[in-house]
C-alpha positions in Angstrom: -6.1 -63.4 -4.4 -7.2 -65.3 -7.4 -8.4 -69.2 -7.1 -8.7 -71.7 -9.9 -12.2 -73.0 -10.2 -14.3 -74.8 -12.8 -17.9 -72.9 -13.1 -20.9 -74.3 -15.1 -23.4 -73.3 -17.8 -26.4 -74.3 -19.3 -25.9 -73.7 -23.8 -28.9 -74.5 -25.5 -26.7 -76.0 -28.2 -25.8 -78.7 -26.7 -28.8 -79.9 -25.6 -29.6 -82.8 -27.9 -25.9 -84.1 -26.7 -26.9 -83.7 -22.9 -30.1 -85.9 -24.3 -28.4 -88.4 -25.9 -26.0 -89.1 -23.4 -28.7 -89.2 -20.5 -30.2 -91.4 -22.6 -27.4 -93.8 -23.1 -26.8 -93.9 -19.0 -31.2 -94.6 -19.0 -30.5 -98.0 -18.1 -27.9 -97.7 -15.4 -30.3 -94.8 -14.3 -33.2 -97.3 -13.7 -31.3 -100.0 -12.2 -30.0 -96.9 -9.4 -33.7 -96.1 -8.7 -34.8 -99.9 -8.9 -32.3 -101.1 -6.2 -33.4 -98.4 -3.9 -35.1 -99.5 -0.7 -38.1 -97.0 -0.2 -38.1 -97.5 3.6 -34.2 -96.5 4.6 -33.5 -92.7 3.7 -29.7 -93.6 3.6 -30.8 -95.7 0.6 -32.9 -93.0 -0.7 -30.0 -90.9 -0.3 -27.5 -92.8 -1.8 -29.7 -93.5 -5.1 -29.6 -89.8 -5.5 -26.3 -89.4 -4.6 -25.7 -92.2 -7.7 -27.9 -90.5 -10.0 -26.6 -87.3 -9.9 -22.9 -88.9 -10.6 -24.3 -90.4 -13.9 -26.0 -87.1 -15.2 -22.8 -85.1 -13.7 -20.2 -87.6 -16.0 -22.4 -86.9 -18.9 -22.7 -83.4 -18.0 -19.4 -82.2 -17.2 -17.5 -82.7 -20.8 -20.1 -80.7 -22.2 -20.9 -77.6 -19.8 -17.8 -77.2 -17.2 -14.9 -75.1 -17.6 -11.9 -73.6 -15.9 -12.0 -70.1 -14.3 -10.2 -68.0 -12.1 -12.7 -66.3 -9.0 -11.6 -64.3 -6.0 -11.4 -64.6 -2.9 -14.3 -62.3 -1.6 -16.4 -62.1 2.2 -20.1 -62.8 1.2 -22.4 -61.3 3.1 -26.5 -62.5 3.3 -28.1 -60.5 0.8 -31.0 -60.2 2.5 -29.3 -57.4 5.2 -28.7 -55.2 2.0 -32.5 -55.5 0.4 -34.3 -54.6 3.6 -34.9 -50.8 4.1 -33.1 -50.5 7.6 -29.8 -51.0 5.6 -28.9 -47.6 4.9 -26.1 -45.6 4.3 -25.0 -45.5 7.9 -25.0 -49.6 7.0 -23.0 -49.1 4.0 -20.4 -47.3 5.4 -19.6 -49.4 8.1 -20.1 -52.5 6.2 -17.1 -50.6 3.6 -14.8 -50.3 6.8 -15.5 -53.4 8.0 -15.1 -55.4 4.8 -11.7 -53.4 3.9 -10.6 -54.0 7.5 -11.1 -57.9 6.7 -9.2 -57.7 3.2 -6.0 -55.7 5.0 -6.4 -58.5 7.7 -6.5 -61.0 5.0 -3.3 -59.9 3.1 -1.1 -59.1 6.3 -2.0 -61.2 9.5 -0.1 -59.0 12.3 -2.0 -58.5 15.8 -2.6 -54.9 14.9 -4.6 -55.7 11.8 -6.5 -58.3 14.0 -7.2 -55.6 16.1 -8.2 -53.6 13.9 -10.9 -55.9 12.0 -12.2 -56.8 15.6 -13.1 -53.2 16.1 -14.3 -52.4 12.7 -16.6 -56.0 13.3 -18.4 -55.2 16.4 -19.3 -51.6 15.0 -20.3 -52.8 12.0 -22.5 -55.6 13.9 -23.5 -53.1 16.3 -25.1 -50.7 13.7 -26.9 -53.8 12.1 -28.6 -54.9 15.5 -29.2 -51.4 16.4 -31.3 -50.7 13.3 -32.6 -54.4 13.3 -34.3 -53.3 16.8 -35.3 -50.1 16.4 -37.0 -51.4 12.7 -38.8 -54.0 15.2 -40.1 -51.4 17.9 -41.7 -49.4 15.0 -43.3 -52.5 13.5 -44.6 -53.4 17.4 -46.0 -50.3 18.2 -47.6 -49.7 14.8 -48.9 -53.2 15.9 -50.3 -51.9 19.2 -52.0 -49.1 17.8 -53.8 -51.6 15.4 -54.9 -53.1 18.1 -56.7 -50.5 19.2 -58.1 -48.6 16.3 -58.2 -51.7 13.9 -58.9 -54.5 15.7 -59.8 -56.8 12.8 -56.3 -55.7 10.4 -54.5 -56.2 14.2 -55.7 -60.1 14.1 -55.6 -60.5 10.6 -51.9 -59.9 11.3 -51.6 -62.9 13.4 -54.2 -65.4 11.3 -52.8 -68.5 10.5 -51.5 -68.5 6.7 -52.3 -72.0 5.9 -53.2 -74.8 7.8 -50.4 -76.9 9.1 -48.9 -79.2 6.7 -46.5 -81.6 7.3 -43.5 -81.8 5.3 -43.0 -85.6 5.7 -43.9 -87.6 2.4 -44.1 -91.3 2.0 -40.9 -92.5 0.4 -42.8 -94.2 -2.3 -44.4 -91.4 -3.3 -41.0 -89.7 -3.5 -39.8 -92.5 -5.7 -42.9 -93.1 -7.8 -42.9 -88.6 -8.6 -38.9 -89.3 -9.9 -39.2 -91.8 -11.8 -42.4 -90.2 -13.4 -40.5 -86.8 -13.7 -37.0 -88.7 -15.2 -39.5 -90.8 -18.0 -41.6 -87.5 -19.1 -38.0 -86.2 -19.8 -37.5 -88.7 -22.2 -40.5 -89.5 -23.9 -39.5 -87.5 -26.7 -37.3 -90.6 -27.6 -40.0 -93.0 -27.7 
């Protein structure tokens, strides 16, 4: 099943145009950031919420158009890069997935079924192989602990120290309006 969609992509050539219209909308741009109040994060919020509208309308006309996408599962990508996902994982993840598209295109109780089985032995794999990855890693672990005490702590050293991901909201403010003007001081 096909849906109609509208993707989006950057063309070089039409750069200068993307410019020029930012630049047009630079003043409704700094009366957004102006009238934000630095202490409310709805206000925050709602400035960015604003200025993204204003680079979308100029945006839009120039790099949007229509397409047609399906209708497909996605599935993390992260389960098929690590190297417990083998072919074991494939196939049941195959059975599984075509389970869900005959599901999909004829909802009767025996498809249901059907997917539900496919589901929990396709999950099932996945966690098995998850947990017997993590018992490998754990007792190569123990035995660094014994025969490599300093690689077995280095293990567990702190990366960094702790940071906090709070930042004042003027700060936020003060970097965007900083980052917006470089953008544009081409035109100056």
């Amino acid at each position: 099943m096909e849906n109609k969609g509208i993707s989006f992509k950057w063309n070089v050539n039409l750069r200068e145009q993307f410019r020029s219209g930012v630049y047009d909308s630079l003043e409704n741009i700094i009366s957004v950031v102006d009238n934000v109040n630095c202490s409310s994060r709805d206000s925050i919020n709602s400035m960015l919420n604003e200025f993204s509208e204003i680079v979308r309308v100029v945006a839009n006309p120039l790099f949007s158009k229509s397409c047609y996408f399906k209708n497909k599962t996605s599935f993390r990508a992260c389960d098929h890069n690590n190297d417990w996902f083998d072919h074991e994982c494939v196939e049941y993840r195959k059975r599984y997935l075509d389970a869900l598209n005959k599901f999909n295109s004829n909802k009767t109780y025996e498809n249901r079924m059907v997917l539900c089985e496919h589901k929990k032995y396709y999950k099932g794999i996945i966690r098995k192989k998850k947990n017997t990855k993590y018992k490998k890693k754990m007792i190569e672990i123990e035995a660094l602990r014994k025969s490599k005490p300093r690689e077995f702590w280095k293990k567990f050293k702190a990366k960094s120290t702790n940071k906090s991901d709070q930042i004042p909201l003027n700060t936020f403010r003060d970097f965007f309006l900083r980052s917006w003007c470089k953008c544009f001081e081409w035109y100056k």
